[in-house]
C-alpha positions as CSV (number, residue, x, y, z in Angstrom):
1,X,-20.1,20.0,18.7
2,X,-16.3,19.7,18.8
3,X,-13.3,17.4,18.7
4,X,-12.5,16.4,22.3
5,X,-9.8,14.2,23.0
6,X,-10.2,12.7,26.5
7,X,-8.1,10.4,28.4
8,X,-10.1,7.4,30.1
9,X,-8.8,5.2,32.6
10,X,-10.8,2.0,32.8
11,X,-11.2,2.9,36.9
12,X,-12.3,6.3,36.3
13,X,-14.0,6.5,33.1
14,X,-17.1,8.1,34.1
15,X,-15.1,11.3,35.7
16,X,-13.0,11.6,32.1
17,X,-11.1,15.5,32.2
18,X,-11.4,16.4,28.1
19,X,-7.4,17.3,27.6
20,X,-8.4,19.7,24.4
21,X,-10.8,21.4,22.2
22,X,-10.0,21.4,18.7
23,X,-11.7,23.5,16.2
24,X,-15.2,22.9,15.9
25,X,-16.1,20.4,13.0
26,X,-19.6,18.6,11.9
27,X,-20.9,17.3,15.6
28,X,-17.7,14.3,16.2
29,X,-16.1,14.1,20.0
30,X,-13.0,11.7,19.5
31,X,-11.7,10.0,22.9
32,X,-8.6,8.3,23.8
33,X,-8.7,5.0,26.1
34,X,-7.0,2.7,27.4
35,X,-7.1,-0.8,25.4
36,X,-5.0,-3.0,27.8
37,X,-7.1,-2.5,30.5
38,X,-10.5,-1.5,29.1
39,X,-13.0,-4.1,29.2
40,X,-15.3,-2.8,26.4
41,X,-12.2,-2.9,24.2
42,X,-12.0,-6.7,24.9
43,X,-15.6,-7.1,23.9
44,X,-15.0,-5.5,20.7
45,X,-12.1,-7.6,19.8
46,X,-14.0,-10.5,20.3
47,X,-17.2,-9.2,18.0
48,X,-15.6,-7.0,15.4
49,X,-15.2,-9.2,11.9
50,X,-11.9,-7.2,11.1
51,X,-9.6,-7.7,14.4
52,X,-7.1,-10.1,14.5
53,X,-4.4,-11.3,17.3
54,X,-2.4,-7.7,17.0
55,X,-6.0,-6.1,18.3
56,X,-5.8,-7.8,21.3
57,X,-5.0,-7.1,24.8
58,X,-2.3,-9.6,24.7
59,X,-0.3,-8.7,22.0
60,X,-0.9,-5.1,23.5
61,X,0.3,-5.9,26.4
62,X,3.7,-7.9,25.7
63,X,4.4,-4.4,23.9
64,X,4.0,-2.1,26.6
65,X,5.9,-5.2,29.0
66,X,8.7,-5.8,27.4
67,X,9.4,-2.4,24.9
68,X,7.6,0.6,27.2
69,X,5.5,1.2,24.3
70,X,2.1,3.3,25.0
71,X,-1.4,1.6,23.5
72,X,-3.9,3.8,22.9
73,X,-7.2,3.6,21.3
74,X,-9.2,6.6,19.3
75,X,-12.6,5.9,19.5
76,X,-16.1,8.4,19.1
77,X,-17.6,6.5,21.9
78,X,-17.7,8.6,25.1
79,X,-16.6,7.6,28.3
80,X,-19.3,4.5,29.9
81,X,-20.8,4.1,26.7
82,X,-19.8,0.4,25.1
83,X,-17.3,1.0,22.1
84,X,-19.0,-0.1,19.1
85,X,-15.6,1.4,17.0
86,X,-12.0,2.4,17.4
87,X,-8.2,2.6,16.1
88,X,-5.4,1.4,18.1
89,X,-2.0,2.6,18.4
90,X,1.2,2.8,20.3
91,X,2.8,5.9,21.3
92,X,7.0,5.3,20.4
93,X,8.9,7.5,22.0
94,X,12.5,6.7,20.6
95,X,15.8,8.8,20.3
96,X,16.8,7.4,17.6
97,X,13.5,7.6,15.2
98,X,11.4,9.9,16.7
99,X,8.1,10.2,18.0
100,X,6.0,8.4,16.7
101,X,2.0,6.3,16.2
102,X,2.2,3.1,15.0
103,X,-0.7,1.0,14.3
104,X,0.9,-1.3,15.4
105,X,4.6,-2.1,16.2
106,X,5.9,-5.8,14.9
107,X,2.3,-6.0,13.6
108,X,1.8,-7.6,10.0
109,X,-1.2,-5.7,9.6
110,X,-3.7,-3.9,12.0
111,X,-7.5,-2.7,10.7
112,X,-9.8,-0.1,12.1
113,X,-13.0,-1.3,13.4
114,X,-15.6,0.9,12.1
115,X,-19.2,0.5,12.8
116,X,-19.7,3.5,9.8
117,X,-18.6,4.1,6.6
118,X,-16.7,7.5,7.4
119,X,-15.9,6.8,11.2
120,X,-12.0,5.9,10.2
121,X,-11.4,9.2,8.4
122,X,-12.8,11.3,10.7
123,X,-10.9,9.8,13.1
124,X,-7.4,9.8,11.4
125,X,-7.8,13.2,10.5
126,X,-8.0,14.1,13.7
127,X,-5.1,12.5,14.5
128,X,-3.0,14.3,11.5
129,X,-4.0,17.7,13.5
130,X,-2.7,15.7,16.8
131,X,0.6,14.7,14.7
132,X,1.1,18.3,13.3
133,X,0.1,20.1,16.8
134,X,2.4,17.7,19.1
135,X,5.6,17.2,16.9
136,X,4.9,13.5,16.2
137,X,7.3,12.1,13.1
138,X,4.5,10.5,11.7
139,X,1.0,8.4,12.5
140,X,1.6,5.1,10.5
141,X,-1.7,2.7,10.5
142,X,-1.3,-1.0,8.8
143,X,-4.8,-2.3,7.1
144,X,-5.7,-5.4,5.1
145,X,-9.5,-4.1,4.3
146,X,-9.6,-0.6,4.7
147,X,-7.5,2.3,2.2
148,X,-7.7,5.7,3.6
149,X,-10.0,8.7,1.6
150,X,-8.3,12.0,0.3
151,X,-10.0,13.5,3.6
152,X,-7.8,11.5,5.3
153,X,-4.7,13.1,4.5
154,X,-2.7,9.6,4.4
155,X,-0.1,8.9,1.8
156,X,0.8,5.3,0.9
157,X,3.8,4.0,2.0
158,X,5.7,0.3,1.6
159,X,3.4,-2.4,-0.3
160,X,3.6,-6.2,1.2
161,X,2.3,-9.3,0.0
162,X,-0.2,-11.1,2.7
163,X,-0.9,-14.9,2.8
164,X,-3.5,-17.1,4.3
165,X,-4.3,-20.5,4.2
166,X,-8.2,-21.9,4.1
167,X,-8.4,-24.7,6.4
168,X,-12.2,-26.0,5.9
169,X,-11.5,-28.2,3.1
170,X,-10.7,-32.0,4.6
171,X,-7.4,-33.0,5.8
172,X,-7.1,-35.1,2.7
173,X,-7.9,-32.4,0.4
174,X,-5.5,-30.1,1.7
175,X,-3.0,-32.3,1.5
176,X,-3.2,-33.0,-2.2
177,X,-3.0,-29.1,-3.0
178,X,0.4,-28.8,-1.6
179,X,3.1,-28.5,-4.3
180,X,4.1,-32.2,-4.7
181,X,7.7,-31.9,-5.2
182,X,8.3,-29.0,-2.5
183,X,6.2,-29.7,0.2
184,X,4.4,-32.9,-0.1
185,X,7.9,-34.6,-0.4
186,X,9.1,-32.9,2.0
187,X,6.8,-34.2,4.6
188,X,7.1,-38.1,3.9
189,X,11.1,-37.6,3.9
190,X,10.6,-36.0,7.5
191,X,8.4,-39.0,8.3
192,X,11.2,-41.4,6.7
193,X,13.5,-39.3,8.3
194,X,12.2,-39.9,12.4
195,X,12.6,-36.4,12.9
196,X,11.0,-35.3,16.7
197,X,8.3,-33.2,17.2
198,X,7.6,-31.3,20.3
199,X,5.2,-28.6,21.4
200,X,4.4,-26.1,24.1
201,X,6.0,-22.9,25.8
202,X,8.5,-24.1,28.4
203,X,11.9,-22.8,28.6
204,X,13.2,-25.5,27.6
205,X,11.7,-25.0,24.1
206,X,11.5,-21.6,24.0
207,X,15.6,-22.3,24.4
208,X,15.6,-24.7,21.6
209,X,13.9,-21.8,19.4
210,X,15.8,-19.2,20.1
211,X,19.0,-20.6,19.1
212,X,18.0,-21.8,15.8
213,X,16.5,-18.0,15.5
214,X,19.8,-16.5,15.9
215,X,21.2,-19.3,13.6
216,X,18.8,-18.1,11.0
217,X,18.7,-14.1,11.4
218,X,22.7,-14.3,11.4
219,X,22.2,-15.8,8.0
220,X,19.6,-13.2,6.8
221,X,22.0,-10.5,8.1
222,X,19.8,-9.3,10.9
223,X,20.5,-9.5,14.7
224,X,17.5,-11.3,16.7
225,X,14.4,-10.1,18.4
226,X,15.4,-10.2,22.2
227,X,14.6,-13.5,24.4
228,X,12.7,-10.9,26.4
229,X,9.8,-10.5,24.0
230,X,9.5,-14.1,23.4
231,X,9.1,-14.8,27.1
232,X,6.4,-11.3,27.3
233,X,4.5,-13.2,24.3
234,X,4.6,-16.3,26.6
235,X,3.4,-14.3,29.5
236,X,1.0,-12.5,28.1
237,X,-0.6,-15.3,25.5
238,X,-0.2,-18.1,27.5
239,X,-1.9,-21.5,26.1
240,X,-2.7,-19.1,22.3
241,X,1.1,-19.5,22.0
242,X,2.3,-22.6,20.9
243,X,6.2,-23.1,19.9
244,X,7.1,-26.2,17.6
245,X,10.2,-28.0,17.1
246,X,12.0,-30.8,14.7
247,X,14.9,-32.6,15.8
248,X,17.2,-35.2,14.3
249,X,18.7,-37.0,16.9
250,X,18.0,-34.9,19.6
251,X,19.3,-31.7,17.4
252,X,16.7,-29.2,16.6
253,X,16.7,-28.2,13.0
254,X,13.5,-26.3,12.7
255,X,11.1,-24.3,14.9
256,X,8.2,-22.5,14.5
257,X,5.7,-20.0,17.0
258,X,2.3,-19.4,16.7
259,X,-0.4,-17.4,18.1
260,X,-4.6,-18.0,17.8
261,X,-7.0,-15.7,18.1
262,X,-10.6,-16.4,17.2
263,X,-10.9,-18.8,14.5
264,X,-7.6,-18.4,13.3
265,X,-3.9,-19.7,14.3
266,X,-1.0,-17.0,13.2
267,X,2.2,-18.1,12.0
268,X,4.3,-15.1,13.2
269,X,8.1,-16.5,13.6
270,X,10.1,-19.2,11.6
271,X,13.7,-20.3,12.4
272,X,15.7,-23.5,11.1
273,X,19.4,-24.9,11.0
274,X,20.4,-24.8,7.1
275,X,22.2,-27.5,6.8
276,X,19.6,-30.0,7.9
277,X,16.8,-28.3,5.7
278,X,16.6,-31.0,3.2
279,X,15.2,-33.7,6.1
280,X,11.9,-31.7,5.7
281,X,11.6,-30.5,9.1
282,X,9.8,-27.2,8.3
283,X,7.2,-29.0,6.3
284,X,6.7,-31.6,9.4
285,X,5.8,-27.9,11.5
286,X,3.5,-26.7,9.6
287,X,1.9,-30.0,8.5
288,X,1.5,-30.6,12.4
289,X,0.0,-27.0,12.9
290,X,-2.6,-27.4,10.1
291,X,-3.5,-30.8,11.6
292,X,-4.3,-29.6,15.2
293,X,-5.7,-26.5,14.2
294,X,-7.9,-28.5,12.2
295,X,-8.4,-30.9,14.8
296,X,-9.5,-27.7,17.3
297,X,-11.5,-25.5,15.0
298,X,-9.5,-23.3,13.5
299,X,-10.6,-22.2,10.0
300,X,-7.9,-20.5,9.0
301,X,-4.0,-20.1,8.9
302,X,-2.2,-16.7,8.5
303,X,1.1,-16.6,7.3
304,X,1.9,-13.4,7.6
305,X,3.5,-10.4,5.2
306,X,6.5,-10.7,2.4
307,X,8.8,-7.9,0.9
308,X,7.0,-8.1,-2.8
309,X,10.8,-8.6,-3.6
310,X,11.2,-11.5,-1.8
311,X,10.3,-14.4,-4.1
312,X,11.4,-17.2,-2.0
313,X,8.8,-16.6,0.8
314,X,6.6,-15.7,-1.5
315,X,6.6,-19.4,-3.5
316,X,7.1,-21.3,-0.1
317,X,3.9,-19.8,0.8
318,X,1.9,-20.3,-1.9
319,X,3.5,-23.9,-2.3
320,X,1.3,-24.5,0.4
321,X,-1.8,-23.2,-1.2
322,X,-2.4,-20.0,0.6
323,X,-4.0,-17.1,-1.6
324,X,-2.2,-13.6,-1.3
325,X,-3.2,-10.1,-1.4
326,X,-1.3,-6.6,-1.3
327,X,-1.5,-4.8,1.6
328,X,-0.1,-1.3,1.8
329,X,0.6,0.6,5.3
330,X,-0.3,4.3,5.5
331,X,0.8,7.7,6.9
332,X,1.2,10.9,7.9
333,X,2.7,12.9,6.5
334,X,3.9,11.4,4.5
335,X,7.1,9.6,5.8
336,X,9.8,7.1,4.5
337,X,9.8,4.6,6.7
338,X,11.7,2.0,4.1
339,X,14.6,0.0,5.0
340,X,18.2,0.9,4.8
341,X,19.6,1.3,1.2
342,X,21.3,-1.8,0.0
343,X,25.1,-0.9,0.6
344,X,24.2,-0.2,4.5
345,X,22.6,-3.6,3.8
346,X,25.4,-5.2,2.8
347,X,27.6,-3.6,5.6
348,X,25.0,-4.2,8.3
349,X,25.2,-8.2,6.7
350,X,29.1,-8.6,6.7
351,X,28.8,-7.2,10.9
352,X,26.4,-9.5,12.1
353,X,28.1,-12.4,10.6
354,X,31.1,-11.4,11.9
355,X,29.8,-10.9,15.5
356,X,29.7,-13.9,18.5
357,X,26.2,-14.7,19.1
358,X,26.0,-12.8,22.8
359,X,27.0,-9.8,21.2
360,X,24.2,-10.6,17.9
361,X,21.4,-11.1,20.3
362,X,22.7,-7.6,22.6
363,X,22.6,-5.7,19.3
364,X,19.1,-6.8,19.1
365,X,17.9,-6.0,22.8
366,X,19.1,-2.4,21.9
367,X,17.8,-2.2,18.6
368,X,13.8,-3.5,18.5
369,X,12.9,-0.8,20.6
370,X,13.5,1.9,18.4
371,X,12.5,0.2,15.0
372,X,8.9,-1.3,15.9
């Protein structure tokens, strides 16, 4: 047997032309398919323990829609068979950093689903011979419960902090493990305060969020994500996207979007207006979110990755009484793929706060692209 990669289309899987024969190896054929449009990759999602929201067709989808990115899934299951495993990537194709496999872009974290012990490293190091035959920069893969063998080839790269809130225990007992000064407070003085609460995906919200996100990435020295991959998660999520907002007086001062998948809601973008932070409206979002997602069955709350230098996330999150756990992302070869160093920082900080907001957000449309 042999490594074959083979392109299938979900309309003409069963006529699958293998693309190349790589040197003969201990009886593995590795396929490529297409995840956006392949049911059986669906039907994995849904049964495989480790996926989350970035497996899914959705997400997958609002990244080819609105960034031209490429999905692609590696898989040992041949063409008509069901996929019982598989590794998902995008194929970047960027000017400015290369060519590259990311598993996956704007994704906190991204397993393999495995149905054997050694499937993943047989298949990454078939894609290492991919990266080193085709030119690629790097292949860069994003796991919570897996950590690549020496077979593998796969060096460690940036290290994260992951949180996630257990929502099982009653409403009342929740409650009463939230930090009573930071968060519990925080709550009853939005309460006191009459703040507004609102929910859905109209444009009228989505509008409402978006300016209180280029309020708060101006003050983090960062431009925006474009409005066009809010409206492609919109599209593409539909009812599993929820955006939130507090408002004083008809002013919003906070706003938060989330996605569900499964038994779990994902809190994947936060935004608020600083100077109205101390009327709690934050706390009022996520109190709301942990109420309805208890209310429709959720059992647990993500809250995403933190810089392990980034001690303010880090306490507001577990303020809340989420548990944490390092999570390191992975490539080859090995690759920096770190942020800038901190006097490009600092420059890049004193531009965007110089900048008009039109010009902030067109910065951003420019830039995602390249970085995912």
């Amino acid at each position: 047997m042999s490594y074959v990669v083979t392109s299938v289309a979900s309309t003409s899987a069963a006529t699958a032309i293998p693309l190349e024969l790589v040197r003969p190896t201990a009886g593995v054929e590795v396929y490529e398919t297409d995840p956006i449009h392949e049911p059986c990759w669906s039907a994995l999602v849904a049964s495989h323990p480790r996926s989350s929201v970035f497996h899914s067709p959705k997400w997958l989808q609002a990244l080819h829609n609105v960034y031209g990115y490429e999905p692609v899934v590696v898989t040992t299951c041949p063409p008509g068979a069901p996929l019982t495993n598989g590794l998902v990537f995008c194929k970047i194709h960027s000017w400015l950093t290369g060519r590259r496999l990311v598993s996956l872009p704007f994704s906190d974290h991204c397993d393999p689903l495995p149905d054997a012990a050694n499937e993943t490293d047989e298949l990454l190091l078939q894609l290492s011979r991919q990266v080193d035959r085709e030119k690629w920069r790097y292949v860069e893969i994003r796991p919570i419960a897996y950590e690549p063998g020496s077979r593998a080839g796969m060096s460690r790269g940036m290290t994260y902090l992951f949180h996630r809130l257990d929502l099982r225990p009653p409403e009342r007992q929740l409650f009463q493990t939230f930090h009573k000064d930071c968060v519990q407070r925080k709550i009853r003085r939005a309460e006191r305060e009459n703040l507004t609460y609102e929910a859905g995906a109209s444009d009228a919200i989505l509008r409402k969020f978006y300016a209180l996100l280029v309020m708060t990435r101006r003050r983090q020295g960062l431009p925006p994500q474009p409005l066009t991959w809010f409206r492609g998660l919109i599209a593409a999520f539909g009812s599993d996207l929820r955006i939130r907002v507090a408002s004083k007086n008809g002013v919003p001062v906070a706003s938060i979007l989330t996605l569900s998948h499964k038994k779990t809601v994902v809190y994947k973008y936060g935004c608020s207006n600083a100077a109205f932070n101390p009327l709690g409206g934050t706390a009022l979002l996520f109190w709301q979110t942990i109420q309805e997602a208890k209310h429709q069955g959720f059992e647990e709350l993500e809250l995403g990755r933190s810089d392990t230098d980034n001690a303010g996330l880090i306490v507001f999150k577990e303020r809340w009484g989420a548990s944490r756990r390092s999570i390191s992302y992975w490539t080859y070869p090995e690759s920096d793929t770190t942020s800038l160093p901190s006097w490009k920082k600092t420059v890049a900080r004193r531009v965007v706060s110089a900048v008009p907001d039109l010009a902030l957000e067109a910065v951003g449309s420019l830039l995602y692209k390249h970085i995912g």
